[in-house]
C-alpha positions as CSV (number, residue, x, y, z in Angstrom):
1,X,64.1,16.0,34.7
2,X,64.4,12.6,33.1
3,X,66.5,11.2,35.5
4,X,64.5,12.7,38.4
5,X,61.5,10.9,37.1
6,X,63.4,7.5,36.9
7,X,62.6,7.0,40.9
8,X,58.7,7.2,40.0
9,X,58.5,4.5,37.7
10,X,56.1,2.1,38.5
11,X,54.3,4.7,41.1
12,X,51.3,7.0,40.1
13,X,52.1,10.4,39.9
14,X,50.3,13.7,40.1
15,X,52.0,16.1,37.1
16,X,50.6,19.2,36.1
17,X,51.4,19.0,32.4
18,X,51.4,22.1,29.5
19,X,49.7,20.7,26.8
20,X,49.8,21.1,23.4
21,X,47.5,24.0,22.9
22,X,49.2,25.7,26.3
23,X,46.3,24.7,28.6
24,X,47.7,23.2,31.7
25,X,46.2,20.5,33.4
26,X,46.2,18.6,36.4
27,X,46.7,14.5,35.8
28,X,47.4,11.1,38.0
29,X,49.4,8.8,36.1
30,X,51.5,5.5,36.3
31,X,54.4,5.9,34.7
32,X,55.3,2.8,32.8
33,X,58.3,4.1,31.0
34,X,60.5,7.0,30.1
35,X,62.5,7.2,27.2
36,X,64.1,9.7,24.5
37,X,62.3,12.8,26.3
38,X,58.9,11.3,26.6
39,X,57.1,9.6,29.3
40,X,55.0,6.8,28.6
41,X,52.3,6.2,31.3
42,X,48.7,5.3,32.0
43,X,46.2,8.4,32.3
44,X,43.7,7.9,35.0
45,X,41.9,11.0,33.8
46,X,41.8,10.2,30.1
47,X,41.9,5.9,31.3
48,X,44.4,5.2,28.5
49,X,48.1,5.0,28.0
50,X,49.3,7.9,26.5
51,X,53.2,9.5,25.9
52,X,54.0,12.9,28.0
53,X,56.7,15.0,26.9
54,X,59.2,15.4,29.5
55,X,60.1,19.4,28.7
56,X,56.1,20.0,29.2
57,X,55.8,18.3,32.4
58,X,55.8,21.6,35.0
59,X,55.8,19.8,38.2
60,X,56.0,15.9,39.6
61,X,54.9,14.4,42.7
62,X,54.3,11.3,44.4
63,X,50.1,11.1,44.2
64,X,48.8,10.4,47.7
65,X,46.4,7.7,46.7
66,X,49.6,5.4,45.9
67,X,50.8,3.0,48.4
68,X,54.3,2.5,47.0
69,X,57.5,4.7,47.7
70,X,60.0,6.2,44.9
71,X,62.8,4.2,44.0
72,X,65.2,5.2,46.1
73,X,63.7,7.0,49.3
């Protein structure tokens, strides 16, 4: 998964994400970095930067309300 979200950096996502009490939610995020199993990105919902887990991450797509394309599309 960590490689797969390499193409997305830079981009805002749409992740729906298992947090840490098992609720899943729904979040837009630019992803500024990923390293060492985590991805460090700006929260639009929360409107702060905040580190996601990678193995908690359930699914990854491009968010329609960014312009740019995925590295390597």
């Amino acid at each position: 998964m960590e490689k797969y979200l390499n193409k997305y950096l830079g981009n805002i996502v749409e992740i729906i994400y298992l947090g840490k009490n098992n609720i899943i939610t729904q979040r837009l995020i630019d992803i500024h970095s990923i390293h060492c199993g985590a991805v460090k990105a700006y929260c639009l919902k929360r409107k702060a930067l905040r580190v996601f887990r990678i193995d908690r991450i359930l699914a990854v797509q491009l968010a329609s309300i960014g312009t740019n394309s995925p590295k390597g599309a």
